[in-house]
N, C-alpha and C positions, 0 to 999 in steps of 0.2 A: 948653269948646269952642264952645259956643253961644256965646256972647259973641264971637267972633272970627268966627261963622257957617261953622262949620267944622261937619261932620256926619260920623260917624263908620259906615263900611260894618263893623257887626258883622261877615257874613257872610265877607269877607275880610281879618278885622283878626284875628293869634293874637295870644297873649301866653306869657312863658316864662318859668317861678318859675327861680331859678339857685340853686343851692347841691350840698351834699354828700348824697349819698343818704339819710344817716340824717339830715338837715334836713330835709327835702324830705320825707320818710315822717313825720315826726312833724308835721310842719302840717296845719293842718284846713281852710286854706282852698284852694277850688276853682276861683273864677274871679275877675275883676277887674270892677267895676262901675263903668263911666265915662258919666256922664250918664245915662242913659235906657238904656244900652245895656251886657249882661252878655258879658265876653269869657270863655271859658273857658280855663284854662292847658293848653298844649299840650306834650309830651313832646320833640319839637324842633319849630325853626320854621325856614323858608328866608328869608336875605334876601342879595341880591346875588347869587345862586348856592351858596350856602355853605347848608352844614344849620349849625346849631347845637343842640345838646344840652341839660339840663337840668344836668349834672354838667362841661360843657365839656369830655369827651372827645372829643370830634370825630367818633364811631363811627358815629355816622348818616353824614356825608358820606365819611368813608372808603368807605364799603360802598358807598355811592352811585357814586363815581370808580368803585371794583373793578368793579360790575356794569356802568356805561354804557360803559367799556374794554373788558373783556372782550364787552360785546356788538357794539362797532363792530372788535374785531379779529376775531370772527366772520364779519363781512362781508367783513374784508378777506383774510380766508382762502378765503373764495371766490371770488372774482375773481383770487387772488394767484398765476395761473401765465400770466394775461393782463397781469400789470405787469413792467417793467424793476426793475430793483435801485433805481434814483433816483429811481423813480416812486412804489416802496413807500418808503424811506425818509420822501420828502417826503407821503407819506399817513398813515402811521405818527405822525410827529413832528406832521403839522396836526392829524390825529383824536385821537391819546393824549396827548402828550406835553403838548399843550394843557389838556387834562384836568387832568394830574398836577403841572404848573408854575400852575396860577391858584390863586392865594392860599396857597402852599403854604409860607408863614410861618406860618400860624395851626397850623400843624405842628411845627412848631420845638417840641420838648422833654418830645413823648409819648413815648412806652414804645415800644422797637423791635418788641413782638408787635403794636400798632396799626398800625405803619410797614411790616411783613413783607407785606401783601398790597398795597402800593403796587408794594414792590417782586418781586412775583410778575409784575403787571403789566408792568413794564417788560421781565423776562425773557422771558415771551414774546410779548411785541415785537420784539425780538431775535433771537429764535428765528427768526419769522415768516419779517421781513426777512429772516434769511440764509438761510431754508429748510434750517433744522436741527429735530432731533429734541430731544424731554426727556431724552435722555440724553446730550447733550453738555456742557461741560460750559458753564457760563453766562460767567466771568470773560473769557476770550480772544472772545468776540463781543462783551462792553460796549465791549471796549477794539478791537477791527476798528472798530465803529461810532461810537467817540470819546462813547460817553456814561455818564455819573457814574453810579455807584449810588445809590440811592435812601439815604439817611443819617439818622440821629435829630437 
């Protein structure tokens, strides 16, 4: 990297071992040594908005959507008796729905128990929007609101 006078910001640079957990456990090494400068391996890393994992289950940024969803439809459950029906939709769809649709290829062909809190998400989203209770039931509101279930 010196040669190209390129300098490397340790303090903001991870790095990510990738393999299977019983790979991963049986390796002794800890960090990566590039020039002058020790990175330690990190258990996941972000880049582009995406968590990545060390086992490439995606659980780290699953969890991440589930919490930052659930905390902007918090907010919209408070103000939600000051919005019109197509005020919350189009709030709904910009805050969540944006969430749950960016990169949501790198999801294609995990395990429906990682997919099931995406789609908890969208139901009460759902819910919100029509100012239904958890006991109604979920199918005949995706399908009022024209939108897909979440799928493996």
């Amino acid at each position: 990297m010196t040669e190209n006078k390129l300098k490397l910001n340790s303090e903001k640079t991870e790095a990510l071992l990738v393999g299977t957990r019983q790979k991963i456990a049986s390796l002794t090494v800890t960090d990566l040594q590039l020039d002058d400068a020790t990175v330690p391996f990190s258990p996941a890393v972000k880049s582009l908005g995406i968590f990545l994992d060390s086992t490439l289950s995606m659980q780290t940024h699953i969890s991440f959507i589930i919490k930052t969803c659930f905390f902007h439809l918090r907010l919209i459950t408070s103000i939600r008796r000051y919005l019109t029906h197509d005020a919350c939709v189009k709030l709904v769809v910009s805050l969540i729905f944006s969430r749950l649709d960016y990169c949501n290829s790198l999801l294609a062909g995990l395990p429906a128990s990682s997919i099931h809190g995406l789609q908890r998400v969208q139901n009460a989203a759902a819910r919100l929007t029509l100012r239904k209770t958890k006991r109604d039931h979920i199918t005949p509101l995706l399908r009022s609101l024209h939108w897909l279930p979440v799928n493996t």
